[in-house]
N, C-alpha and C positions, 0 to 999 in steps of 0.2 A: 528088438527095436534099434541098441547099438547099430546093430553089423549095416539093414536098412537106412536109417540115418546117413549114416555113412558114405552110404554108396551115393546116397544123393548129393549129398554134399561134394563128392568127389568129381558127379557130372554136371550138377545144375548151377554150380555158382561158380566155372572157372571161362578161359576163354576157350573160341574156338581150337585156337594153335593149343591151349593146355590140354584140350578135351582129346586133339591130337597123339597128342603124348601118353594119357590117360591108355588111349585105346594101342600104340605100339606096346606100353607095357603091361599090358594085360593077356594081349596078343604073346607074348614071347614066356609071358606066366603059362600059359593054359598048353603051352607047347612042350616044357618042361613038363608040368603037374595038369594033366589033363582032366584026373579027378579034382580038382580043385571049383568047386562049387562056388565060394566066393568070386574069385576070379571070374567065371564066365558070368558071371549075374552081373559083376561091376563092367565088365566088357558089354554084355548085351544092352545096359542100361547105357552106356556109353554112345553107343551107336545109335538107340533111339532118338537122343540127346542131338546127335550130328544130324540124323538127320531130320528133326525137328526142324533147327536153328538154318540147314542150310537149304531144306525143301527141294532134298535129295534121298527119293524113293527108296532108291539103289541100298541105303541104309538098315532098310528095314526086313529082309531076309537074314542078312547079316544079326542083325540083332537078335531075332525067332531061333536060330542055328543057336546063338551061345547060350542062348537063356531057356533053351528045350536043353540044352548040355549041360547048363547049371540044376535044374529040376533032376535031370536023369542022375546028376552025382550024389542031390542029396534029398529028392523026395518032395512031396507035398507039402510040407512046413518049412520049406524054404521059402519064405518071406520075399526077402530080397528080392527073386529071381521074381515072384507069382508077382511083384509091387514095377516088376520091370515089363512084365506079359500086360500088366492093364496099364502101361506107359506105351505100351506098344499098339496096342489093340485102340486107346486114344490115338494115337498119332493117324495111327489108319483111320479113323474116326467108325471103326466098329465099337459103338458102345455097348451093345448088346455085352460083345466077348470082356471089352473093358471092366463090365459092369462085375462080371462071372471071375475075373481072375480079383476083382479087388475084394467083394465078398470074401471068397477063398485065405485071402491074406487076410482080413480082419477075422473070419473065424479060427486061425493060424494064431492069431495077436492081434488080440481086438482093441489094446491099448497104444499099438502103433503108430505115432500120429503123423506117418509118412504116407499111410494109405490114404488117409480121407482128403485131401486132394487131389487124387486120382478118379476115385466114387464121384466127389462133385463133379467135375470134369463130364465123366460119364453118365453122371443120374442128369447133367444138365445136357447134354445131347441126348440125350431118350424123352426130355422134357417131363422128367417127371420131379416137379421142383417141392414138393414135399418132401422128398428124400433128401435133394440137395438139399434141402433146409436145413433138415433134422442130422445131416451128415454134417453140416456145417456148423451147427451148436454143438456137436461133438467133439469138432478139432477145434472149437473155442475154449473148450472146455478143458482141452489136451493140451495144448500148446496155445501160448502167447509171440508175441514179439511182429516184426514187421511185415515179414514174409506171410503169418497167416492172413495180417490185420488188413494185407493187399488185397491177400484172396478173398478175405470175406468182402471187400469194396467190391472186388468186380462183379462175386454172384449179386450185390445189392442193387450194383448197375445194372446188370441185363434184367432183373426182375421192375427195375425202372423206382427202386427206391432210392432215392438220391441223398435223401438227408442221411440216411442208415449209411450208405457208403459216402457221405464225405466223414462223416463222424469217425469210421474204420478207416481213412484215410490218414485225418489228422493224429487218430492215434499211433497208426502207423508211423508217419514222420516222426512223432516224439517220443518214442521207444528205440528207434535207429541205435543202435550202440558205438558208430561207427560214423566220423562225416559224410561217407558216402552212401550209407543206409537213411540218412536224415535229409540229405541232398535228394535221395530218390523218391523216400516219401513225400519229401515237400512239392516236387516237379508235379507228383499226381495228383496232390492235391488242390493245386491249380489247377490240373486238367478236368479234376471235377467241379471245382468251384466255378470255368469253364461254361461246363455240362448247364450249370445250372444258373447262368448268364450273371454269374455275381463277376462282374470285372474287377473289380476291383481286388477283391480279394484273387484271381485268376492270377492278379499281374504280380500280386505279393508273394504269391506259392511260387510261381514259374522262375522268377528271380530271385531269391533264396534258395530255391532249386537248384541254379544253376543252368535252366533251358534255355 
């Protein structure tokens, strides 16, 4: 769960230009130490990551290359890499594959709480929101704090329960450890507060926020 953690952390919370940099030294790792399994898992998840954010295809060949070279260095229970395959497999929005590579890593490390937001992700484009449900009392269960309290907001929005997601919102905002984790939660929860035509409170989250 470390090494996964990890990796995420390394791609999903820096910027562009850092994610850049991310991927030259990873690039010039795997060149050296080619069997280096970490390295290409935090490369392939990198490039997901890029091309995610910049809705640049080209991305994700790149990505399958390192993260089939991270699997080949160190196997089936490479986490990491199977947790970057249904990062991938979303982004292409094959959930089907998404769905098959995040199984795999939670039968890997079932206590991982990097996977189950991949599964949601996934069991919510297959539409089968049972799963997401029960996937998502899971990684409540696992993990707290703002980042999941987000996630759980938005599966409560597309399911069209609003009170459930403003409630994961606001706790979101007040868990933020950080001004700029409490600025982000507040912005959203005007955005739902928004949603659900309470003005008033829209305009107290949005400006607090910072929006």
């Amino acid at each position: 769960g470390e090494v996964a953690d990890r990796t995420r952390r390394l791609t999903a919370q820096v910027s562009l230009a850092d994610l850049a940099g991310v991927i030259g030294e990873r690039e010039a790792r795997v060149r050296l130490h080619p069997r280096d399994a970490r390295a290409w898992a935090v490369l392939g998840t990198a490039y997901v990551e890029q091309g995610r954010r910049t809705a640049d295809a080209a991305n994700y060949p790149l990505a399958e290359r390192a993260l089939r070279a991270s699997l080949s260095a160190r196997g089936n229970r490479n986490v990491a890499a199977l947790d970057g395959m249904a990062a991938l497999a979303n982004a292409r929005r094959d959930f089907r594959a998404a769905r098959t590579w995040g199984e795999a890593a939670l039968k890997a490390e079932p206590k991982r709480w990097t996977t189950y937001p991949l599964l949601i992700d996934a069991y919510t484009g297959l539409g089968d929101y049972k799963a997401t449900k029960r996937t998502l009392d899971r990684l409540l269960e696992l993990r707290g704090g703002p980042a999941v309290r987000a996630r759980a907001a938005a599966v409560y929005r597309d399911r069209g329960w609003r009170e459930d997601g403003a409630a994961a919102i606001s706790d979101a905002a007040a868990g933020g450890s950080s001004p700029a984790e409490r600025a982000a939660g507040l912005g959203r929860a005007g955005e739902r507060a928004w949603e659900r035509g309470g003005l008033k409170d829209a305009q107290r989250g949005l400006q607090e926020g910072g929006r």
